[in-house]
DSSP file (Angstrom, degrees, kcal/mol; ACC not computed):
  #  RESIDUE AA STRUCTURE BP1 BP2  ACC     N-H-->O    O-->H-N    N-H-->O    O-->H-N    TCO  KAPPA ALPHA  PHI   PSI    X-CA   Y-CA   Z-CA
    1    1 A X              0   0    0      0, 0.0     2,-0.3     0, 0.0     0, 0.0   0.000 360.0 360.0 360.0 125.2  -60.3   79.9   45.3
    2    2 A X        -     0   0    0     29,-0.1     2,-0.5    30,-0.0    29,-0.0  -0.574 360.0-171.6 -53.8 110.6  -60.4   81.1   48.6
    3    3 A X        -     0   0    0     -2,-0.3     3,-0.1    28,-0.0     0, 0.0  -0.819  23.5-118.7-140.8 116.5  -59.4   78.2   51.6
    4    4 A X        -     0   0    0     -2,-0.5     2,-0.2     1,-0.1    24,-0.0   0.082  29.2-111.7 -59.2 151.0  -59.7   78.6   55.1
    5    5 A X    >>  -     0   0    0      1,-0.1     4,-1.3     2,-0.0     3,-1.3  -0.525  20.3-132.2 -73.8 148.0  -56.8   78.3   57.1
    6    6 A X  H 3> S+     0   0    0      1,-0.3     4,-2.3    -2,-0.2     5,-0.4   0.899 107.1  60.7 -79.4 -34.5  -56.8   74.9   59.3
    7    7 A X  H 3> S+     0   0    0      1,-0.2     4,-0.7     2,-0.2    -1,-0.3   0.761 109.1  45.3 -69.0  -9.4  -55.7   77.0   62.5
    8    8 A X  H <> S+     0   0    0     -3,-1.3     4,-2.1     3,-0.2    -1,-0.2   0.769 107.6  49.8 -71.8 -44.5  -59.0   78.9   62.0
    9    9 A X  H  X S+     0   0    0     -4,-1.3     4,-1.4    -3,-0.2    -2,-0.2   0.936 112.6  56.3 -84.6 -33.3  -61.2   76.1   61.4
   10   10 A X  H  < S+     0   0    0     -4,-2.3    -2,-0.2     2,-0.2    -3,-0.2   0.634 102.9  52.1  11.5 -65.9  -59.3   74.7   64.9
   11   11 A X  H >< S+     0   0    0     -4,-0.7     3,-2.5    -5,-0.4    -3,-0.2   0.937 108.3  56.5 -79.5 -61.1  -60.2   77.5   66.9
   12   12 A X  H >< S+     0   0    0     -4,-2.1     3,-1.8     1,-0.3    -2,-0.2   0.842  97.4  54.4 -28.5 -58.2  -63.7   76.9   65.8
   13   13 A X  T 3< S+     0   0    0     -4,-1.4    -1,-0.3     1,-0.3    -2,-0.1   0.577  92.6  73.7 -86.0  -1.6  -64.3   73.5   66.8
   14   14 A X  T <  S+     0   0    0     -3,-2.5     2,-0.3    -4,-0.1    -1,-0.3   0.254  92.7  76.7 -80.9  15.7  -63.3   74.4   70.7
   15   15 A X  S <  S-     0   0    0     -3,-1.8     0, 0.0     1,-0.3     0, 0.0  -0.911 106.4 -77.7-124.2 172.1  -66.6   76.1   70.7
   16   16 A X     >  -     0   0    0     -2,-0.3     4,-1.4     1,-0.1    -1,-0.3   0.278  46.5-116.3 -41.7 178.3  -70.1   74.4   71.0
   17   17 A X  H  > S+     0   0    0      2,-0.2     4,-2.2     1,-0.1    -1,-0.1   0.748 116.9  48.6-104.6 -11.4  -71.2   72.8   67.7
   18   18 A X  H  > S+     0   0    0      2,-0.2     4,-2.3     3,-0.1     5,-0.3   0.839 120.7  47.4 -80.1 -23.0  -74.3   74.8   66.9
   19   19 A X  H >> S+     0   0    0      1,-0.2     4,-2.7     2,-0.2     3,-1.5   0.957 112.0  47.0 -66.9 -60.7  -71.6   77.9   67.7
   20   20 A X  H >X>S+     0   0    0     -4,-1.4     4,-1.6     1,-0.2     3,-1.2   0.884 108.8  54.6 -19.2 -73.2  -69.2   76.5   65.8
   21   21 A X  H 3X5S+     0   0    0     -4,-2.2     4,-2.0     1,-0.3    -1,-0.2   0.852 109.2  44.2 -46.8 -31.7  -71.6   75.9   62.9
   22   22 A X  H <X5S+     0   0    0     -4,-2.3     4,-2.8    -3,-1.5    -1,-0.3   0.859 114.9  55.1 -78.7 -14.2  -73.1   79.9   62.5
   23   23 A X  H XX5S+     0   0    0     -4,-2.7     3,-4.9    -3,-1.2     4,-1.4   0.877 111.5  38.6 -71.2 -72.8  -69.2   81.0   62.8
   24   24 A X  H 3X5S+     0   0    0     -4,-1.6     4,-0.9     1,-0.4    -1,-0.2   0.643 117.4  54.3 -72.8 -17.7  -67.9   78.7   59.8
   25   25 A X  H 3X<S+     0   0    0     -4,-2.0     4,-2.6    -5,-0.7    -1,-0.4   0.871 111.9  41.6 -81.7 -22.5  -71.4   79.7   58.0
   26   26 A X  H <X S+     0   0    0     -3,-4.9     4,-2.6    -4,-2.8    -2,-0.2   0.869 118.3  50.2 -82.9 -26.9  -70.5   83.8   58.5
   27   27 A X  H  < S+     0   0    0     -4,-1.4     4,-0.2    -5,-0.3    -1,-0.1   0.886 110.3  46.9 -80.2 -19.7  -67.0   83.0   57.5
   28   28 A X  H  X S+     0   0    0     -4,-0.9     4,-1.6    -5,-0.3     5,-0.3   0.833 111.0  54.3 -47.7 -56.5  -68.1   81.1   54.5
   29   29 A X  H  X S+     0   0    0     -4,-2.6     4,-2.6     1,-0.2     3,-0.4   0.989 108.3  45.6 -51.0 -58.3  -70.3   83.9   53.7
   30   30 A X  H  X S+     0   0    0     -4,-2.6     4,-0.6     1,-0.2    -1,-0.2   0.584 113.2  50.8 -88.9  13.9  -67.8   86.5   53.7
   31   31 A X  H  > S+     0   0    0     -4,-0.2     4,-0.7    -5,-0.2    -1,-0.2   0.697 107.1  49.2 -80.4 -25.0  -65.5   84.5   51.8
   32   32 A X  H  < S+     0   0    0     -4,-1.6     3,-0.2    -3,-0.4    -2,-0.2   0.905 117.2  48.6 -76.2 -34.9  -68.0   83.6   49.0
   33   33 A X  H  < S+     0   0    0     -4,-2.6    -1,-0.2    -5,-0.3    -3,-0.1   0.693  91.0  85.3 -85.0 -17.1  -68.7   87.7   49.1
   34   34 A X  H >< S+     0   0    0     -4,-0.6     3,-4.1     1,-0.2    -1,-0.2   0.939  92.7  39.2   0.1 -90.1  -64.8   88.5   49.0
   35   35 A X  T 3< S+     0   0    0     -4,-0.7    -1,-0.2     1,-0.3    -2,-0.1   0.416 104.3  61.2 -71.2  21.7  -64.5   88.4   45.3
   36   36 A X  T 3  S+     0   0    0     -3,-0.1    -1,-0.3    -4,-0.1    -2,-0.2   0.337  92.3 100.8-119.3   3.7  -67.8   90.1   44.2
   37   37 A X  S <  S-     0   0    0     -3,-4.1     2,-0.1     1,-0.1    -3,-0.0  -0.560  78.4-113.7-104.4 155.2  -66.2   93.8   46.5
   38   38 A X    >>  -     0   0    0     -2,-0.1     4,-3.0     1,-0.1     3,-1.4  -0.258  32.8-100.0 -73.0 167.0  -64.6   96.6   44.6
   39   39 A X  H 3> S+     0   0    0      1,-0.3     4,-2.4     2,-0.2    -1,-0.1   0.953 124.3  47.9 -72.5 -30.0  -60.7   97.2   45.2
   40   40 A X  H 3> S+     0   0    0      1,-0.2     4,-0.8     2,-0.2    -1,-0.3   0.397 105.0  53.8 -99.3  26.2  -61.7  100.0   47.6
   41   41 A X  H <> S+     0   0    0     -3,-1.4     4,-0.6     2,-0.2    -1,-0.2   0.666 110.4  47.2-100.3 -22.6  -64.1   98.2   49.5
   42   42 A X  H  X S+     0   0    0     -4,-3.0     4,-1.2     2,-0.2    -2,-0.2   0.900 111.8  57.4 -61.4 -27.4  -61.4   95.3   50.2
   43   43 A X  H >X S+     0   0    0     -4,-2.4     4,-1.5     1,-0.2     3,-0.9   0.969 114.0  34.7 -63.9 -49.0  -59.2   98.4   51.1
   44   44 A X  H 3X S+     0   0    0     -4,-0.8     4,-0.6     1,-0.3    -1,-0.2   0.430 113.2  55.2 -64.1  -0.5  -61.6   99.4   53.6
   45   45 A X  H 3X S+     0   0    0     -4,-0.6     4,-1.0     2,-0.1    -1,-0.3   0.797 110.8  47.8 -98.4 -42.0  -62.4   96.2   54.5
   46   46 A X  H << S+     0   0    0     -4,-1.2    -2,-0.2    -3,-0.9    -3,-0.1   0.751 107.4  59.9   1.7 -68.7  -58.2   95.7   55.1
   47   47 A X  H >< S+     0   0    0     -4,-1.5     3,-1.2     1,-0.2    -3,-0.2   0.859 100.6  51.4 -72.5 -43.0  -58.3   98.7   57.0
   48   48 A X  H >X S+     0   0    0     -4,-0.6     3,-2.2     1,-0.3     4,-1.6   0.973 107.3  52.0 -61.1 -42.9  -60.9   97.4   59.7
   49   49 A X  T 3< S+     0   0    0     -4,-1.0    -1,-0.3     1,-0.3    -2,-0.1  -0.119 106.6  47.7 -92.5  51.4  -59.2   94.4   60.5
   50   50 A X  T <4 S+     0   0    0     -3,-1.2    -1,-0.3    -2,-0.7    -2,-0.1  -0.286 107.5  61.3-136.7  44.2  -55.8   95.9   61.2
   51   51 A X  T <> S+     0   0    0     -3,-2.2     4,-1.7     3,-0.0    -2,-0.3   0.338 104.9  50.7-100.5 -38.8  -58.0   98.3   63.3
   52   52 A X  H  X S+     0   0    0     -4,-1.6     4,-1.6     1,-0.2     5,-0.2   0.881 112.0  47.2 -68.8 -53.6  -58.9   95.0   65.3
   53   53 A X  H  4>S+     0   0    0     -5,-0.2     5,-1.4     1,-0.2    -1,-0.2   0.637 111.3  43.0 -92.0  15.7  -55.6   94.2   65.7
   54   54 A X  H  45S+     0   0    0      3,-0.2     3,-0.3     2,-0.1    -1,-0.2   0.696 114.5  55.2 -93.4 -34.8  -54.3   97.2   66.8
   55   55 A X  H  <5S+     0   0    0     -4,-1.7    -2,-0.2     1,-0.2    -3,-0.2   0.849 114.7  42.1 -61.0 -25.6  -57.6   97.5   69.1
   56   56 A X  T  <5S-     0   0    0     -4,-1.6    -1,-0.2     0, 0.0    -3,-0.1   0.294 115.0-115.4 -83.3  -2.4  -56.6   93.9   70.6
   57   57 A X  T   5 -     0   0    0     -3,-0.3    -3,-0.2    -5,-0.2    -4,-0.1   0.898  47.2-178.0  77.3  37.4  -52.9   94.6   70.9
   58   58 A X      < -     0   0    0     -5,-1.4    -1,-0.1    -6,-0.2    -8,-0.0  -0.376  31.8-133.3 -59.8 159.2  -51.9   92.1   68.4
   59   59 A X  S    S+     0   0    0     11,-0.0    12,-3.9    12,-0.0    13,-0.3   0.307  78.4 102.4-102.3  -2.6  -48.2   91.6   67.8
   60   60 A X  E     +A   70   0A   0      1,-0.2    10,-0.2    10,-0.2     3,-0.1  -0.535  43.7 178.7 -82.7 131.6  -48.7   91.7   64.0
   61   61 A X  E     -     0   0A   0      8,-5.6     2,-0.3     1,-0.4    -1,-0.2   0.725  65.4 -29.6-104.9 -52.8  -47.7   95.0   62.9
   62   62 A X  E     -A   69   0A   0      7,-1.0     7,-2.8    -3,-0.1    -1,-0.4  -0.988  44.9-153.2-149.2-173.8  -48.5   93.9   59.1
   63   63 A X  E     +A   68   0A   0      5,-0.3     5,-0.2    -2,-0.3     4,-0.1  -0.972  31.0 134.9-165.0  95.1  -48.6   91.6   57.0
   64   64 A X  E >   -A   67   0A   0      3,-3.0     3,-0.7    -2,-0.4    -2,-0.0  -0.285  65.4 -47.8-134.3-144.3  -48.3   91.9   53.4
   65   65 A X  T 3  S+     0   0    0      1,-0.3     2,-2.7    -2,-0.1     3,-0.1   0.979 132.3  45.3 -80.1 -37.1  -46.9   90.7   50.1
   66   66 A X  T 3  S-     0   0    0      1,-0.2    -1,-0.3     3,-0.0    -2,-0.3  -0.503 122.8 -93.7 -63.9  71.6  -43.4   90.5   51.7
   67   67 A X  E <   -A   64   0A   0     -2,-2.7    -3,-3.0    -3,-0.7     2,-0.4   0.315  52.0 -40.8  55.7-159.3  -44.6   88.8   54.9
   68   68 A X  E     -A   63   0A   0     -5,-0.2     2,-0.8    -3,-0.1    -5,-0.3  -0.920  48.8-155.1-118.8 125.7  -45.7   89.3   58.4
   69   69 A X  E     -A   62   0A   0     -7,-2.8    -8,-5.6    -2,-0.4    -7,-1.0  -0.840  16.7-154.5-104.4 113.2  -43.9   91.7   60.0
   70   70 A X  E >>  -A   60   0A   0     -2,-0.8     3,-2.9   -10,-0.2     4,-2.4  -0.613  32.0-124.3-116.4-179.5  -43.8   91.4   63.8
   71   71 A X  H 3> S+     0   0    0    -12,-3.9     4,-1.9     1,-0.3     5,-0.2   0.809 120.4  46.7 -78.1 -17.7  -43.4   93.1   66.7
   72   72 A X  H 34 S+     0   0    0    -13,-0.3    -1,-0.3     2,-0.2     4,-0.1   0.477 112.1  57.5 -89.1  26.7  -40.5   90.9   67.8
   73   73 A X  H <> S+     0   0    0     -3,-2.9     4,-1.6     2,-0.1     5,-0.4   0.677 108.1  46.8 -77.4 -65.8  -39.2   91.5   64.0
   74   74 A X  H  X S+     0   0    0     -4,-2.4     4,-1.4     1,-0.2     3,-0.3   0.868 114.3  46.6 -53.1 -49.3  -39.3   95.0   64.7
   75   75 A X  H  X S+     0   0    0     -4,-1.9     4,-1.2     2,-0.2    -1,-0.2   0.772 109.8  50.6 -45.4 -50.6  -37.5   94.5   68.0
   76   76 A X  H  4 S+     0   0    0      1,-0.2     4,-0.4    -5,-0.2    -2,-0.2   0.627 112.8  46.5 -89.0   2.5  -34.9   92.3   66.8
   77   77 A X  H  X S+     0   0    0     -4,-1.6     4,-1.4    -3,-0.3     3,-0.2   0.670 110.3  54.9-108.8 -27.3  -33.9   94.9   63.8
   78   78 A X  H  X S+     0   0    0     -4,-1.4     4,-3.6    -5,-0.4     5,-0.2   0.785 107.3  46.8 -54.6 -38.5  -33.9   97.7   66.2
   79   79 A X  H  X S+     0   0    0     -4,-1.2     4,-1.0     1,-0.2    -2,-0.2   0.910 112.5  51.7 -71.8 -26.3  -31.2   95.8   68.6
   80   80 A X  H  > S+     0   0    0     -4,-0.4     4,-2.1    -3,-0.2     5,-0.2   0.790 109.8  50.2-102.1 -19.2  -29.0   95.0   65.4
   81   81 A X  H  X S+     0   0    0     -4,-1.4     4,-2.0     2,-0.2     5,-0.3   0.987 113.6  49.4 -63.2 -32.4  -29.2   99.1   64.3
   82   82 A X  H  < S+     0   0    0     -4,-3.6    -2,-0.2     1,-0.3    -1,-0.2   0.758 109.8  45.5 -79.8 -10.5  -28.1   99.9   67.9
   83   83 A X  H  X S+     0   0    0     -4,-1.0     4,-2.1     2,-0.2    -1,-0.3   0.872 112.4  51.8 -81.5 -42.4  -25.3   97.7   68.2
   84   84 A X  H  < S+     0   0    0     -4,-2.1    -2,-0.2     1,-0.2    -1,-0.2   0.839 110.9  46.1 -58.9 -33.8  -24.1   98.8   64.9
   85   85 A X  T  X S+     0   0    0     -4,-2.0     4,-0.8    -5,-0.2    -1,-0.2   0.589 110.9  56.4 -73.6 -23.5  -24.4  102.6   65.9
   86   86 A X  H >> S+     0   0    0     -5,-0.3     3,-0.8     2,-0.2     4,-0.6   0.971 115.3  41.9 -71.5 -52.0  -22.5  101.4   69.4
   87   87 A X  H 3< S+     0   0    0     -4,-2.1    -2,-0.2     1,-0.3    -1,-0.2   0.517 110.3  47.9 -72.9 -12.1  -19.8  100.1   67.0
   88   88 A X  H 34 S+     0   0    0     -4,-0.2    -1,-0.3    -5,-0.1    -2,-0.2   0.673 111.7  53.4-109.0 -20.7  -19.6  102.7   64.7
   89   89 A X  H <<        0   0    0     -3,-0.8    -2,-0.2    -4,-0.8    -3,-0.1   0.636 360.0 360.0 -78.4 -13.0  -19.3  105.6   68.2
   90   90 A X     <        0   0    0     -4,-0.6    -1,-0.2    -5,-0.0    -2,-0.1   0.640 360.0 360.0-114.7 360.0  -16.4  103.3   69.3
């Protein structure tokens, strides 16, 4: 079973309520439609939306079965290689 996440259903309700209503029926839809796709149409399906967030500048770089890897993750493991390569030059 599928269950939206509450910050999703959240963001919805700050918009009118007949908007509100067609969003939480097209995201209903493509949740009911989810489990009926082949594995490489959820891979292409995957592949658009971390096309959206690279087109919106999102901070996620991904997000998988180990977790969500962000860009200040990426940032803060970059600062501890360079300090270890300062320490290892001195």
């Amino acid at each position: 079973m599928i269950v939206l996440d509450t910050n999703v259903v959240s963001e919805l309700m700050r918009d009118s309520p007949q908007q509100t209503f067609y969003q939480m029926r097209t995201i209903q839809k493509i949740i009911a439609a989810l489990p009926n796709l082949s594995t490489d149409e959820l891979l292409h399906i995957e592949q658009v939306i971390h096309d959206l967030y690279r087109a919106r500048h999102e901070t996620i770089i991904f997000y998988d079965d180990y977790g969500v890897w962000t860009e200040w993750d990426q940032n803060s493991v970059a600062a501890e290689v360079f300090d270890l390569l300062d320490k290892t030059e001195n």
